[in-house]
C-alpha positions, 0 to 999 in steps of 0.5 A: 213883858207880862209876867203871867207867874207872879201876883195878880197872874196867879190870885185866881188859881186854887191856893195862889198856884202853891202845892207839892212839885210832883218831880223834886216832891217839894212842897208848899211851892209855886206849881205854875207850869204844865208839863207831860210826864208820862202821858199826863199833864202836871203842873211843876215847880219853875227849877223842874220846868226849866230841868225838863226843858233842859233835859229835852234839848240835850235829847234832841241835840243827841238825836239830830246829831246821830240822825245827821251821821247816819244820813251820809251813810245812807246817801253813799250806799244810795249812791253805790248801786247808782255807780254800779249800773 
């Protein structure tokens, strides 16, 4: 596996890919990973990716697991006035 974030991936950026995290602020830190945080594309630290990713996989488990509750719901009262005639 390539390791496109370490030595010769990262010689060609502007200061070998270091600068200040925009979400924890810390600086002189490798800044590798694109992510969109409020609708603009920053370049993060590795721990803030990986807590953003982590963040949005809770997100979408919350949301899948309402959408599965409410999709039985909808289904009984689909299924009522079907009954009913």
């Amino acid at each position: 596996m390539s390791k496109a974030h370490r030595g010769t991936g990262i010689r060609s950026m502007a200061n070998h890919g270091r600068g200040k995290c925009p979400v924890c602020n810390t600086s002189n830190i490798k800044t590798l990973y694109e992510h969109e945080i409020d609708g603009k594309k920053v370049m993060v630290c590795k721990f803030c990716n990986a807590n953003l990713k982590n963040k949005a996989r809770a997100a979408a488990k919350v949301t899948a697991a309402a959408a599965k509750a409410e999709a039985p719901a909808e289904t009984t009262q689909e299924e009522t006035p079907a009954a009913a005639e």
